[in-house]
Structures are given as C-alpha cells and as structure tokens.
N, C-alpha and C positions, 0 to 999 in steps of 0.2 A: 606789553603789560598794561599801559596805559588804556588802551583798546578792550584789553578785556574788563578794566576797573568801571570804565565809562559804561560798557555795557551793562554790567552787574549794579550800577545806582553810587555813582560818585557825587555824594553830595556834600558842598563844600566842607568844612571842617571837620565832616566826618573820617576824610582818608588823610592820611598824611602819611610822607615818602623820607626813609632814614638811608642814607648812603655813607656806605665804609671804601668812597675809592681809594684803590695806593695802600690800602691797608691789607695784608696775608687773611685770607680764610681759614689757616690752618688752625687758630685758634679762635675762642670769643674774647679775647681783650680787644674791643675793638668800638669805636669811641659812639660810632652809628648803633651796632650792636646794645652798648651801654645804656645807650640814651632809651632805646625801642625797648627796652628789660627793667629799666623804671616803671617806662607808661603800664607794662602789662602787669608789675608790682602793684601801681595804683588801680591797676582794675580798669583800665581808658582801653586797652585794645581786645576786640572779641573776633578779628581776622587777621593771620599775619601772610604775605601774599611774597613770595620771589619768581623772582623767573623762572630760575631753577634752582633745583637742591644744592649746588654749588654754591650760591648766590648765600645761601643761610649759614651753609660754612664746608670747611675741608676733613673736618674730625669726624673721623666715624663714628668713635664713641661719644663725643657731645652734641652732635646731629642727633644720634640714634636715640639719648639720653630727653631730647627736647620733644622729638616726635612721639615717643612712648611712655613719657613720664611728664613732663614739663607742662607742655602743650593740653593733655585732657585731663591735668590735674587743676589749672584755672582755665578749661571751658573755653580754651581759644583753638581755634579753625583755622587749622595750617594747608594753605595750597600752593604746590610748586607748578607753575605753569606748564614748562618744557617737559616734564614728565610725567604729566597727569595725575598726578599725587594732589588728594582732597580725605583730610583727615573726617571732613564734618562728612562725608558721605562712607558706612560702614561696609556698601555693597560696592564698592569698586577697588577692582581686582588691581590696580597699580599700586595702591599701599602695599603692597605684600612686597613690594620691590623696591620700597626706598632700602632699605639697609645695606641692600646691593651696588645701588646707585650711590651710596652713600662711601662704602667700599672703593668703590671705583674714582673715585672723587680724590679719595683720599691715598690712593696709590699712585693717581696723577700725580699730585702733588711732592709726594715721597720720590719716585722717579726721578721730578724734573729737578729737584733738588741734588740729588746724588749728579744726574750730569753738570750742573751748575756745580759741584764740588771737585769734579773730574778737572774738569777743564780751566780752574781758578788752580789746580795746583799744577798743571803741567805748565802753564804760565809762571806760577810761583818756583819751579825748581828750572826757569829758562831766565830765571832773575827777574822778571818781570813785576813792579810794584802793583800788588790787586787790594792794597787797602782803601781806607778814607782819608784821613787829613793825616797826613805823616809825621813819623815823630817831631820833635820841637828840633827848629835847626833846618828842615829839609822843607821842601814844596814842590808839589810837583810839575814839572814840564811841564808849559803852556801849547808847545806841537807834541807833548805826547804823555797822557796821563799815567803810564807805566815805567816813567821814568823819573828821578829825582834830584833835581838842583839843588844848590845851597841856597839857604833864604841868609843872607850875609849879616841883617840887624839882629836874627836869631843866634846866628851862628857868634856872634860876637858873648852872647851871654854863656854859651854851650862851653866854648871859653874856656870864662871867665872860672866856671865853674870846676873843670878840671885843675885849672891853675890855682885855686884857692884852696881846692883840696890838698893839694899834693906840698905847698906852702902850709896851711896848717894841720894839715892832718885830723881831722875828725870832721863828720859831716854837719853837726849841728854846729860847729864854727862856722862852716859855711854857712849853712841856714841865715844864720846871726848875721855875717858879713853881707850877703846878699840883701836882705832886709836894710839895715841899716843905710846901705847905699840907693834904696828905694826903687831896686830891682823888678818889674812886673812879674809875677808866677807866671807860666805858661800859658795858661787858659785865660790870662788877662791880653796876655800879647795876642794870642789867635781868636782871641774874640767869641770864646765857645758860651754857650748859653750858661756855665757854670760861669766864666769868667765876668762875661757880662753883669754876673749878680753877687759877683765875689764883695764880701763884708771888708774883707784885708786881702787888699788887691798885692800889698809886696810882703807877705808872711809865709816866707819857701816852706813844705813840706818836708818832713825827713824821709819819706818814701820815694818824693821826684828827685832829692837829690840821689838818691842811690840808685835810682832804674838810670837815670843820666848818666852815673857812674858805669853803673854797669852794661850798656848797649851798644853794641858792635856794630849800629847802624852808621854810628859816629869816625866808623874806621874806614867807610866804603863799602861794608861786605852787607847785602839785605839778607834781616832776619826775617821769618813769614812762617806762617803757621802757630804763632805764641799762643793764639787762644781759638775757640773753636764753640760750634754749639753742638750741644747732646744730641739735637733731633731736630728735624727740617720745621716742629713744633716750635719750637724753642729761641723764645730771644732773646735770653740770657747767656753769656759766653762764659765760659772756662776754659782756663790755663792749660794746656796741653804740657806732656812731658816735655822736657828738654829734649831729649832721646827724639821726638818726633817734630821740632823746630825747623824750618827748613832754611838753610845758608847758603846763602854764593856767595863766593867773594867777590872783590874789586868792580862791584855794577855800577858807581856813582863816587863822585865825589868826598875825597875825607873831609872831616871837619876838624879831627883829631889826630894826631901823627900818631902809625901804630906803637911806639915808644913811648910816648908819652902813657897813652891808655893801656898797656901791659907794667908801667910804672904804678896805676891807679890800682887794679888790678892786685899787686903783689902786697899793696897796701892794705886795701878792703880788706884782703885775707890774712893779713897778718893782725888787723884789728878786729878782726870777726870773734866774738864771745861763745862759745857755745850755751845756749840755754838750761838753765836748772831743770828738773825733771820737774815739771806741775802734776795738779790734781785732776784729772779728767771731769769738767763739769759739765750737766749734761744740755745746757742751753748755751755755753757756749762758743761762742764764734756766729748765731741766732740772734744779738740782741745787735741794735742799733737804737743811740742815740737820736730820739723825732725832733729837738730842735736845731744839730748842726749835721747828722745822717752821718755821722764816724760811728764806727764799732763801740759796745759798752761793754767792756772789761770786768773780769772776779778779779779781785787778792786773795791773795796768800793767807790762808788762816794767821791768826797770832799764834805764837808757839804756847802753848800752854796744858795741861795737863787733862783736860776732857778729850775726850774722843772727836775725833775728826771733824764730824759730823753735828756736831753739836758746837762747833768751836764756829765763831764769826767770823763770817764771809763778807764782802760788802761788794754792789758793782760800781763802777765810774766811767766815765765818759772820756775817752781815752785821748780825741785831741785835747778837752779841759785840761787832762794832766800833763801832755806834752807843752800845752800853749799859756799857763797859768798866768805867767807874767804880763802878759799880753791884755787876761781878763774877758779868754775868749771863752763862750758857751757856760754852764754850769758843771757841778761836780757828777750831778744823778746817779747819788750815792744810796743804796737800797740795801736790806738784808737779803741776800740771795739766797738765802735758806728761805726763808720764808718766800721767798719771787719762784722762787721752783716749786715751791710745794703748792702756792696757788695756779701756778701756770699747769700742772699736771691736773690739779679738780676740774680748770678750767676745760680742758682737751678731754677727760675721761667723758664730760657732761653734754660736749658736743658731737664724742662719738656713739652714746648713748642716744642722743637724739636722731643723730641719723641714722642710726640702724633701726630706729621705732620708725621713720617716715618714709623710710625705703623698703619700698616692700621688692626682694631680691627674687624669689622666688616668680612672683608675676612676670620678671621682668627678661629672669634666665629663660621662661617659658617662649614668653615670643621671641627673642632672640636664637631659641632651639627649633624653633618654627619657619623663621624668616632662614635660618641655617639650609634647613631641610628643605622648603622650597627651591633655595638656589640652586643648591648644589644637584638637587633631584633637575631641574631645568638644564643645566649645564651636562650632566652625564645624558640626556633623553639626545643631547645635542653631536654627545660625541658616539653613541651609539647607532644614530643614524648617519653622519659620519664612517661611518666603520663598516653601517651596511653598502654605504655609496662606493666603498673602497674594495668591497667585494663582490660590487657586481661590474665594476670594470674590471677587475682579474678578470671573471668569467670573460667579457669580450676580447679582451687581449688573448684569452684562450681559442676562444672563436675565430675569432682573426687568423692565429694561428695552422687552426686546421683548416680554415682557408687557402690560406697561404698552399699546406701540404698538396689540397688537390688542386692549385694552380687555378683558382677563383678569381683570387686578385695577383696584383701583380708585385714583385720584390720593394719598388716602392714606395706602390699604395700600403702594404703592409707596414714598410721604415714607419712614414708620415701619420699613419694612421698611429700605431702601438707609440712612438714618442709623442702623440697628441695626449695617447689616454695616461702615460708614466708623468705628465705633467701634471697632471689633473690629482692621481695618485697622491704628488709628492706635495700637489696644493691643501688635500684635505688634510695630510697625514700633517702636517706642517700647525693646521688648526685644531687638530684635534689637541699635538701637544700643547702648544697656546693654553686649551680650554681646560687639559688637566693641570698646568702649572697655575691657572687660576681658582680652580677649585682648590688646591694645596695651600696657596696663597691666601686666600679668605681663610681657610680651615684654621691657618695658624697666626692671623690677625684678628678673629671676630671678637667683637666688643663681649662675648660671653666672659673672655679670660679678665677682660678687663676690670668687670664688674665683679669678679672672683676675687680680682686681687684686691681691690680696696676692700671689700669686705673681708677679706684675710687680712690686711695691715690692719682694722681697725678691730678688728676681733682679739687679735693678738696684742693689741693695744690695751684692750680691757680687761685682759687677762695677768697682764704685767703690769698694769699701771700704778703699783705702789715703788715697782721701783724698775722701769722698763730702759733695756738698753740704747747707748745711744744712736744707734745703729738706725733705730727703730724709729725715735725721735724726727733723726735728721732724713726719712720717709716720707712724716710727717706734716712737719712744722716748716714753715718757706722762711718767716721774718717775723721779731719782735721787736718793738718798738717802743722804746720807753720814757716818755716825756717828763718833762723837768718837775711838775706838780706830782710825780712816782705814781699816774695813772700808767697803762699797758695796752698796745695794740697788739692782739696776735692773730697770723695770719698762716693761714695753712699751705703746705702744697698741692695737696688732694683739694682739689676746684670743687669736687662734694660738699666738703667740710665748710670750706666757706659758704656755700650757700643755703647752709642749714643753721647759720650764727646768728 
C-alpha cells in the first residue's frame, strides 16, 4: 500500500496512516476508525485508501452504508487496493462488486465465529475453564490455563463471607461487617481497572455479596456459559437462561464445603421477598447514573387520588440510595414525567431528521442492482457448470459404446469413466456451493436491513405519543443522567446516532 501511496504523490503531511490492530472489524467502534471519522467530519480527508475492503471493515451493511452513502455524500474517494474498487473513478466495473466482497467478508467473519463457539463449548461441557480472570477465590493454573487453583489470600475472604452470612443472617450485615473490618472488594484485590480507580476501596456491594453467595464455583463444580453475546457483532454480553448454564461437577478444588453452601442456600430462600407488582415505565431499566455509572431508578407514585399519570414520579440514583450514609454520589432526583415526555420529543425529532437525510429509495435501488448483478454472475456460473456436466455424460456415454464394440479395453474404460464421475462430482459439489451462496446473500443483503430501520422508525413516529416499550427498547441503547439533571441519550440504531 505504501508502494502505491508513494507512487500516486505522498507528500509529507498530506497522508497520514490510522491503524485499528487487535481490534474486530466487525463493527466501527473502533479507536483507529474513530479518530479517521473526525478528520473526515472536519473536512481534512479527501482519500481514504485500505488495502482491502476488509481492512475498512466486516459489516456489510456499514461497509455498504460508507460506500454508497457516507463516502460521496462528503466528496471523499474511497479505494480498496486488493480488489480494485476506486469510487472517484465512475467507469470501472469492480465497483459493482464491492457489496459482494463486502458479503463475503462478512460471512468470513460470521463462520469463524460460530467455530470458535463450537469448539469453546465442547471444551466447556469436558469441564475445561475457557474464561478470563476467574471468579474471586480461584486462579488459574500456571502449567494449564484450563484449569483452576485455589488463590488461598482470596479464598480466606470467600470465607469469611459465607461464615458471616450464615452467623448473621442478612446480607447487608455482611456488607456492613466486611467494611468495617477494612475488607478489599474484589476488584480491589485483583487489580481490575475498576478496582484500580475504586473511590471506596472496602464498601462491599449488595449484588457481590449475593453472586458469592449464590455460585457453585465455590463447591468444585464449573459453571460456564452464564452469559453470552447476541451476534459475532456484538460486544456486549447477556445473561443466558439458567436452562442453558453449562455444569460439571467436582473439576477443581472447593473453597466451600457443599454443607455449608446448601445451608446458604436454604437461607437466601427463605429470606427472599417476593416483589410488589410495579408500574411498567417506559425508560426504565435505560437510564444510568453519568457520575457513578449505577442504574437511575422511578418510585412509586404517592398514593393519592389523581390518576396515575399525573401523580409524581421522581428518578434516583440507586447506589445513592443504597449508600447514603456513606455520602456516596448524589440523589439525581428528576420529575420522570416530564424526563419521558422530553426524552420521547427528543427521539421523535431525530427520527424525523433521519428520515429527511436518508434518502431509502436511492439506496434500495443500488442495493437491488448490486443484488442482480450478483446473483445473475453466480447463476451464468452455475449454468455453465451444468453445461460442463453434461457434456461429460455425453462422453462417458461414448466411452460406453466404445467399450460395446471392443474399441477400448475393460480397463481403459474403469479408469477412464471413474476419471470423468470425478470431475462430475467436482462440479456438482460447486455448483451446490454457488446456489447455497446465492440463497445466502438473498437472505442476508443489507436491503432488509435498511427496511427495518426505517420500519422501526416509522413505526416510531407513528406511536410516538405513547409507543410501546417494546419498541423503545429497539431503540434507545443508554440514558445517561448527570447530577446538574442535564441527559445523554443514546441510540441503538448506529443511524440514529449519527444524525444527532
């Protein structure tokens, strides 16, 4: 790449070179990416050059999004080396082929993911530890990273812990007792970049002490598979079912006698409260606290005699109210009535805007275009294919009646007709290949994609005085609500945000 830079007029601080190693192409979060989406914001780049279409990224649809939207709406000149893709020139015929290449990139990706899935659970159901830093308590084997020792100065607090509970019975005594005694929290002791910058290095949580309570890791038995991501995209994790948890027992070392921890156990559930029936709100479980990053909580209306809805709501910062005493973070107490009803103008006014700046129609068209290309290339593919496959029939037929008038001989014929049933079962082998990938594309191309955001947001402006939250949480990724009761909000639709 450099070779071709030099040739085309590299002159000093005209080129400059952004690199994302170590970092997934399957999306654009990506720090190199970041940085090079500035410069072309401020108007500094009017070439962007990769080696190949890979190199810009692994999404189809945010590839295909850059090249056909992005890229000649600010006037920059996008060229992929490796596969001759040059957007500033109209008349070369390899443009017609990135969305293909783009395709292909990204079913790589998709693929190698699923075997990398494969083969992390047949390990994980052979008991085999396939995480990162193991629970609190454990470490892993230094001759074998799939296996887990006891970290003994941990294991002394993992404990302490059980024995305090089961002596006082309620977990925020513990909390309490553990503090007091000047206890590290976990991520203090292991050193995690959270712990590192911990404000209240011995102020236990009432969530750690309960996953502690609750984890069977502590008995010998590895739990694996707790959480999971949605899509090889995706670097956010979620909680998988219980139902789909994967267990072995007795792989490693207890920390806990199973007596003991079935003592914990029959307690937790006999203190366990069931919850009041609340009011479904529709930002809920959406907002976080920007100065300490906990959840921000509604209450309970006052009981009082106006309608529901009209009755006051307020949100709060939920460690604030767990940690009060402490005097930790603020209250970031707001009228949520009014926090919803500005946060809804707010999202109607940006789905409004993108739908005025995206023009869908332009966009379905080349994408029905680059469709037809393909797929017309790939069928020309498998039909000559097909010719090739019947006109070795014909010679295997010839051979045959060869054979009949004693032409050739019984085993020039074997050798010869198993040469051509080879050849046969080679094409026929590609041909299916070429139709499982024409099917393939057909039911992944970025047309649907761009259907459905403009489905969710249509549907959005059509509901928007009072839209489900179904629809919401489609939406809306993260709200963020700072102590001065200013508001970030931030979408899931990667559109959205970049029309804010």
């Amino acid at each position: 790449m450099n070779e071709f830079i030099t040739r085309n007029g590299n002159y000093g601080e005209k080129c400059r070179e952004f690199i994302d190693d170590g970092v997934s192409g399957t999306n654009f979060d990506r720090p190199g990416w970041k940085e090079l989406q500035e410069e072309m914001e401020n108007g500094n780049i009017k070439v962007v050059i990769t080696k190949s279409l890979s190199r810009l990224g692994r999404s189809n649809f945010e590839c295909s999004y850059y090249l056909d939207c992005y890229f000649p709406e600010n006037n920059i000149r996008y060229i992929a080396l490796q596969e001759q893709i040059d957007t500033g020139n109209s008349e070369n015929s390899n443009n017609e082929y990135a969305a293909l290449n783009n395709f292909i990139n990204e079913k790589y990706s998709r693929d190698l993911s699923k075997n990398i899935r494969r083969v992390y659970k047949i390990k994980q159901f052979a008991g085999e530890y396939m995480g990162g830093k193991p629970v609190f308590g454990y470490i892993k084997d230094p001759n074998n990273k799939h296996q887990l020792i006891v970290d003994e100065e941990a294991a002394k607090i993992v404990r302490k812990v059980f024995d305090l509970y089961l002596e006082l019975k309620s977990q925020s005594a513990v909390m309490k007792a553990l503090s007091d005694d000047k206890i590290p929290i976990p991520e203090v002791y292991k050193q995690t970049r959270r712990g590192l910058k911990a404000k209240f290095p011995y102020e236990w949580n009432y969530h750690t002490i309960r996953n502690m309570l609750r984890n069977r890791m502590y008995i010998g038995d590895m739990v694996q598979n707790v959480h999971t991501k949605k899509s090889f995209r995706e670097k956010k994790m979620i909680k998988t079912d219980k139902d789909d948890w994967i267990i072995v027992e007795g792989t490693h070392e207890p920390i806990i006698e199973k007596d003991v921890y079935e003592r914990v156990q029959n307690l937790l559930d006999a203190n366990y409260r069931q919850p009041t029936k609340e009011i479904i709100r529709t930002f809920k479980g959406l907002m976080y606290c920007k100065e300490c990053g906990h959840k921000i909580g509604v209450g309970n209306p006052k009981r009082d005699n106006r309608p529901i809805e009209k009755q006051y709501v307020y949100t709060y910062c939920n460690f604030y109210r767990k940690n009060s005493a402490y005097n930790k973070c603020t209250p970031h107490t707001m009228n949520y009535n009014n926090l919803e009803s500005q946060l809804l103008d707010i999202i109607s006014d940006v789905c409004n805007k993108y739908i005025k700046i995206i023009g869908y129609g332009d966009i379905i068209e080349k994408r029905k275009k680059t469709l037809s290309t393909y797929t017309d290339t790939l069928e020309k593919k498998v039909g000559k294919l097909e010719i090739d496959i019947k006109s070795i029939d014909l010679k295997i037929e010839k051979l045959y009646m060869d054979r009949l008038d004693d032409i050739i001989t019984p085993d020039t014929y074997k050798k010869l007709t198993d040469k051509f049933e080879e050849q046969k079962k080679s094409k026929q082998k590609k041909i299916d290949e070429l139709k499982k990938s024409i099917e393939e594309y057909k039911e992944n191309n970025s047309i649907e994609d761009l259907l459905e955001t403009s489905r969710i947001v249509k549907e959005y402006l059509k509901t928007r005085k009072n839209p489900p939250r179904e629809l919401i949480l489609k939406i809306v990724d993260r709200i963020e609500i700072h102590q001065d009761k200013t508001v970030d909000l931030y979408f899931k639709l990667k559109q959205l945000n970049q029309v804010v």
